[in-house]
C-alpha positions as CSV (number, residue, x, y, z in Angstrom):
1,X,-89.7,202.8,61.3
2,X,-92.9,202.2,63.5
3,X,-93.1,198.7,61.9
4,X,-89.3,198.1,63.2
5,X,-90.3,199.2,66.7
6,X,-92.9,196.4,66.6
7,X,-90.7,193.9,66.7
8,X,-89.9,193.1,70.0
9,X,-90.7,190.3,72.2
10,X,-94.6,190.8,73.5
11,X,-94.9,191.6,77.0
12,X,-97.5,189.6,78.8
13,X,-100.2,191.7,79.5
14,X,-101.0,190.6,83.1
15,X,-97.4,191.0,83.9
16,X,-96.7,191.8,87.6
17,X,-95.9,195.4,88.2
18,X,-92.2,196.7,89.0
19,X,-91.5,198.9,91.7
20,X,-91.2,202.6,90.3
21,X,-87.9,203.8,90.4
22,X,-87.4,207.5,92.1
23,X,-85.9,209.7,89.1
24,X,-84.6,213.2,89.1
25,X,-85.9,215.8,86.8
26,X,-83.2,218.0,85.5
27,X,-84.2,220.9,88.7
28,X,-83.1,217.9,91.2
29,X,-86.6,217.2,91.9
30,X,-88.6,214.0,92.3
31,X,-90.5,212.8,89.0
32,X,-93.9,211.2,90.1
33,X,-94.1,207.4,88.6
34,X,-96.1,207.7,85.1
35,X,-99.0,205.8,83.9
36,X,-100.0,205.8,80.6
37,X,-103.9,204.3,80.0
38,X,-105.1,203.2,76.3
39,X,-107.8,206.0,76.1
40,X,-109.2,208.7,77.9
41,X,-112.0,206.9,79.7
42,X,-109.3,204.9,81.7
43,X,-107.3,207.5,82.1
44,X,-110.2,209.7,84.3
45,X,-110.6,205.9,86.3
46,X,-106.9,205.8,86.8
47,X,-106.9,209.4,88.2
48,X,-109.5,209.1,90.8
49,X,-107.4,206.8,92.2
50,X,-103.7,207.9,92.0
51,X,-104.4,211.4,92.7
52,X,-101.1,213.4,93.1
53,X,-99.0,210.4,93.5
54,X,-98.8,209.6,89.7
55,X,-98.7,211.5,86.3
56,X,-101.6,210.2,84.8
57,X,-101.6,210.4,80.9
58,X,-104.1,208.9,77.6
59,X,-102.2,207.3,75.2
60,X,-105.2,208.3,72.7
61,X,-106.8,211.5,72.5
62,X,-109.8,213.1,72.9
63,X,-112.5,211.6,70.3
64,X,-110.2,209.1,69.1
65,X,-111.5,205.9,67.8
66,X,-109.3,203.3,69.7
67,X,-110.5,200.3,68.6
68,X,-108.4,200.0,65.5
69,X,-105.7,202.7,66.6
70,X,-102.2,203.1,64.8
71,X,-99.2,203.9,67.9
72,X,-97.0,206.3,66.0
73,X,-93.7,206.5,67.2
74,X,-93.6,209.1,69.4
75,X,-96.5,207.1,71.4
76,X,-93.7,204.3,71.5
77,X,-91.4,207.0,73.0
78,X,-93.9,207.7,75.5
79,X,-94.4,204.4,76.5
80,X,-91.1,203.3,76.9
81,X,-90.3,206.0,79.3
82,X,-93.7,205.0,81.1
83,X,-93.7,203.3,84.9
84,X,-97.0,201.6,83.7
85,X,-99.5,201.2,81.4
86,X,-102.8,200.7,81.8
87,X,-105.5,198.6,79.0
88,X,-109.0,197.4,78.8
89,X,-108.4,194.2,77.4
90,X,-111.4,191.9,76.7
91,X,-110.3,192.4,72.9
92,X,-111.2,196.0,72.9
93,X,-107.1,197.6,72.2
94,X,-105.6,195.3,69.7
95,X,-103.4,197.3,68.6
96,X,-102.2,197.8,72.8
97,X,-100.1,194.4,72.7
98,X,-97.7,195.3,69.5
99,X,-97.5,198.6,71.4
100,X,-95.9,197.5,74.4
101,X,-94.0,195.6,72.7
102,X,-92.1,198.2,71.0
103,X,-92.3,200.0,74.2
104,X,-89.9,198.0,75.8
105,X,-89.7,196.2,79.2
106,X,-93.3,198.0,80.9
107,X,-95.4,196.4,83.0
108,X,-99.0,196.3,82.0
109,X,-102.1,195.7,83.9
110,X,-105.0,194.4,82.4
111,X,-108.4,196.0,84.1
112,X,-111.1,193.5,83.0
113,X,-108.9,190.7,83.8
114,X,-110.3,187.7,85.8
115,X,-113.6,189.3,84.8
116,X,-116.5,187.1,83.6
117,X,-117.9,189.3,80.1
118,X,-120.9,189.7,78.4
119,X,-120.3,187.8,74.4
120,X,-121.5,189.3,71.9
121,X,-124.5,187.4,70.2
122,X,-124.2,187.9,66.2
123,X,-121.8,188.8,63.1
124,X,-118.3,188.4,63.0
125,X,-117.3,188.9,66.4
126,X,-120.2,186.1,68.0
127,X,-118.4,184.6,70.6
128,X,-116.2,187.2,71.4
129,X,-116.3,189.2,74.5
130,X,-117.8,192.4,74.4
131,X,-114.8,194.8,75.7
132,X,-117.1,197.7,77.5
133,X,-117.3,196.6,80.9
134,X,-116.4,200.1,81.7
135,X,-120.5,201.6,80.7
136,X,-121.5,199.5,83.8
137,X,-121.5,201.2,86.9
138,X,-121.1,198.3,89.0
139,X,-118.1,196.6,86.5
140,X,-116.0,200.3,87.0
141,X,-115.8,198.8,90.3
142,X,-113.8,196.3,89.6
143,X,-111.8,198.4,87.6
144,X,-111.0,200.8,90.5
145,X,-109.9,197.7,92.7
146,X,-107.5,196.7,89.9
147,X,-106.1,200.0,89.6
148,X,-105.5,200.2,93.8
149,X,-103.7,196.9,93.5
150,X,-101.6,197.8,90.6
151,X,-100.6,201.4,92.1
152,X,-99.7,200.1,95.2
153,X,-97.6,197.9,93.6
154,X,-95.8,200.5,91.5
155,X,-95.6,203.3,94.4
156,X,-95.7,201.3,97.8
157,X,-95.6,204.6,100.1
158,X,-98.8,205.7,98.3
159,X,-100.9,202.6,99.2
160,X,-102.8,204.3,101.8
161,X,-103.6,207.1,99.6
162,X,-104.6,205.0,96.8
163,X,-107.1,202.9,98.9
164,X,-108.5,205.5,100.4
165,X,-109.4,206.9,96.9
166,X,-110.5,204.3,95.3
167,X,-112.8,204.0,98.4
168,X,-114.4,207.2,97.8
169,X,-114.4,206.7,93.9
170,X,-116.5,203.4,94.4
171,X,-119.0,205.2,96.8
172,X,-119.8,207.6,93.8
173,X,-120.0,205.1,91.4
174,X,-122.4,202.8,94.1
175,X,-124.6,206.5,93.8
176,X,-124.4,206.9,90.1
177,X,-125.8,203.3,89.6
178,X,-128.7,204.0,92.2
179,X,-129.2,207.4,90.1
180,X,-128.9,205.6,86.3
181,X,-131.1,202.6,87.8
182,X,-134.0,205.1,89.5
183,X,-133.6,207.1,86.2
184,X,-133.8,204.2,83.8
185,X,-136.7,202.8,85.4
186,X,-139.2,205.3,84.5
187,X,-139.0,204.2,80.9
188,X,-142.2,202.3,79.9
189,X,-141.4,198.9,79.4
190,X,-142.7,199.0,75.9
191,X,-140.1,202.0,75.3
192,X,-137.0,200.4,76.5
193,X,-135.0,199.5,73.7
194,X,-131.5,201.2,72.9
195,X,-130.6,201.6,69.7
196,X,-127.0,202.7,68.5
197,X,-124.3,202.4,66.3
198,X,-121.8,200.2,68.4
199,X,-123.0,197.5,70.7
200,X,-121.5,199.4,73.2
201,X,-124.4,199.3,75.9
202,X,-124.4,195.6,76.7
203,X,-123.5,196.4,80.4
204,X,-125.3,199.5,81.0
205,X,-128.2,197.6,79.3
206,X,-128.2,194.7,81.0
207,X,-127.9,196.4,84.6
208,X,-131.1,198.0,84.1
209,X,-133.3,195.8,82.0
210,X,-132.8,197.7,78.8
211,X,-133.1,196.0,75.3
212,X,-130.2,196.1,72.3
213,X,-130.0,196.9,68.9
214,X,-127.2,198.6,66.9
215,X,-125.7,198.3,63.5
216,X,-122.2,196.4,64.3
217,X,-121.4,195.0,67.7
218,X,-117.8,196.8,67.6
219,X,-116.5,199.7,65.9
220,X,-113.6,197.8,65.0
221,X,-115.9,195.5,62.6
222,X,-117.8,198.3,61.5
223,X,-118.7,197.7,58.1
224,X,-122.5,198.2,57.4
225,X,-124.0,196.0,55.6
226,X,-127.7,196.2,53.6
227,X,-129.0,193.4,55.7
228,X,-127.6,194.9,59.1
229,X,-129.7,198.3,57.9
230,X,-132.7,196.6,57.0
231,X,-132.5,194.3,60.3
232,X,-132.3,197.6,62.2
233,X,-134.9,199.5,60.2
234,X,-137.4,196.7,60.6
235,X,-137.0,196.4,64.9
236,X,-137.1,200.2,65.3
237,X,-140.5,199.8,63.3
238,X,-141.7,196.7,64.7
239,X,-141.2,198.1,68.2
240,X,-142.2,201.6,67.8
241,X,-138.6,202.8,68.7
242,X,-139.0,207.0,68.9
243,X,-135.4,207.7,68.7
244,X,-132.0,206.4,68.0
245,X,-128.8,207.5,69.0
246,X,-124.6,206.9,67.7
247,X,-121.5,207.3,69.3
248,X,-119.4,210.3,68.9
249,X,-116.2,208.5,67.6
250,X,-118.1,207.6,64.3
251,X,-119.9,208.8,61.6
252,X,-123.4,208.9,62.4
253,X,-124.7,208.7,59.0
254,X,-126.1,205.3,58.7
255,X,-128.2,206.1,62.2
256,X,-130.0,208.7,60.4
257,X,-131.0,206.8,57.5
258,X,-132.1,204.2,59.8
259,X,-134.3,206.9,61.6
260,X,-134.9,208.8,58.2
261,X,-136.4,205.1,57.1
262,X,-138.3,203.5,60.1
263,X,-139.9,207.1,61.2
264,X,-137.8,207.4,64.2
265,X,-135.7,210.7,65.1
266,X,-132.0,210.5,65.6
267,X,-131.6,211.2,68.9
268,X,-128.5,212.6,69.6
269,X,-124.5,211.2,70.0
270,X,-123.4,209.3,73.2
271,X,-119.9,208.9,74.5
272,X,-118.2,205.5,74.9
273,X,-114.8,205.4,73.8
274,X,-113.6,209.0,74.5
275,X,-114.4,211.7,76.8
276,X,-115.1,214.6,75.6
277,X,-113.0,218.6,76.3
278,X,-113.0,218.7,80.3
279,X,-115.6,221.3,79.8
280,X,-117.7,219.3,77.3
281,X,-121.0,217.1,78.6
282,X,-118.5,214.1,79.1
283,X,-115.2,215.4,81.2
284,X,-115.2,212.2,83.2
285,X,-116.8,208.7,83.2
286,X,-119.4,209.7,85.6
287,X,-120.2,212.8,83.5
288,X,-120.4,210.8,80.4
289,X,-122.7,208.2,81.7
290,X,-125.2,211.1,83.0
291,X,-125.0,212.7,80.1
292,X,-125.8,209.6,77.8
293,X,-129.0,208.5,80.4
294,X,-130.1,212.2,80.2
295,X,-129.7,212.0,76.2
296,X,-131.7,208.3,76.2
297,X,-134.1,209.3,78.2
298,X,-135.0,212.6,76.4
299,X,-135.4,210.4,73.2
300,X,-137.5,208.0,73.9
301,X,-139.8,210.3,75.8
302,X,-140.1,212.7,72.7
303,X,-137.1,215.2,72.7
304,X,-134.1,214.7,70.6
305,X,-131.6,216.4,68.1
């Protein structure tokens, strides 16, 4: 059946957005537009901006690993009654373009697009962009302008109230950046190398002069090979790493063999791809990046899981 679905024309992802029709629930009143984003992560962005004006839902859930996801058919159902949907791009959802697809005739907006990545350096995926712009404070900007643009498209009335938030969003994330950057910095030089699972970090990482290393560069090529653990092993030595860390949407078994074999402790999980529960350490982007500078930090200063 789902395979069926996926047969319809593709949908160009930058595709310009359509004016939401007003529909009636069946009590006679209004439905707010809906907006469907890939994952949760997005989904938190795309809130802070629409506030009551839109129904903001995840296509993925909690925890899911969304790289390689499989739309079932009742996420086709969702999507086709969607007003928008809402995607990373750079490469990160591949799955997202057979999806609306099969959703129909839905505009899309693309958050990342026009914007200049970071490529990833090594393995299969050299050349390619790195998709998680999002783990830089100063990129999530961006996002949030993109989001304004493409909700005052959608819902023209609420154009006021969607400026005005994303205003107030991008103050917060101008102070997380000051806060991550002050935070960051008191990391010894020597010390300031971040080692995970995914090469998730590239942005955060290169916004505050921290150093890279992980075991695949995306969870979607995620294979691990005895080379990539022995590369890995050998830096953590070589540089005296104290602590390594995962992400929580994989298995972070491989990490603590690395740690296990070059001396290092395994650090602890960081979030990337998902939130976590609205009462976890992660409820919102700017949660989950305090959380994951509060998790780094304790590592490489001694602390740790």
């Amino acid at each position: 059946m789902l395979v069926g679905l996926l047969g319809f024309a593709l949908v160009s992802a930058c595709s310009p957005v359509r004016r939401a029709e007003l529909r009636r629930q069946p009590d006679g009143l209004a439905r707010r537009p809906q907006v469907l984003t890939t994952f949760t992560v997005l989904a938190d962005l795309a809130r802070q901006v629409a506030g009551d004006r839109l129904d903001v839902q995840s296509i993925t859930r909690i925890g899911a690993e969304i790289h390689g996801y499989e739309p079932t058919p009742s996420d086709i159902e969702r999507a086709s009654r969607a007003d928008l949907i809402v995607e990373n791009g750079l490469g990160l959802e591949r799955w997202a373009q057979r999806y609306v697809a099969a959703a129909g005739d839905v505009p899309t907006v693309t958050l990342s697009q026009g914007m200049e990545p970071i490529l990833i350096e090594a393995d299969a995926y050299a050349g390619k962009p790195n998709p998680h712009a999002w783990m830089s404070p100063k990129r999530a900007q961006v996002y949030v302008d993109r989001l304004v643009e493409a909700f005052s498209s959608l819902d023209p009335a609420g154009r006021p109230t969607f400026q005005q938030n994303g205003a107030a969003y991008k103050q917060r994330l101008q102070a997380l950046d000051q806060e991550l950057g002050q935070a960051l910095a008191e990391i010894p030089a020597h010390q300031r190398v971040l080692v995970t699972c995914e090469g998730a970090f590239s942005y955060l990482a290169r916004d505050y002069g921290l150093e890279e290393a992980y075991l695949w560069p995306v969870n979607a090529e995620s294979q691990i090979t005895p080379r990539r653990m022995v590369q890995l092993i050998e830096t953590v030595r070589a540089r005296r790493v104290p602590a390594v860390f995962c992400e929580t949407t994989v298995s972070d078994k491989a990490q603590r063999e690395v740690a296990r074999a070059s001396g290092a402790r395994f650090g602890g999980s960081f979030y990337v791809d998902s939130l976590s529960e609205p009462d976890g350490p992660a409820g919102s982007l700017i949660d989950l990046q305090r959380h994951n500078v509060r998790l780094l930090i304790q590592g490489l200063r001694g602390g740790g899981a």
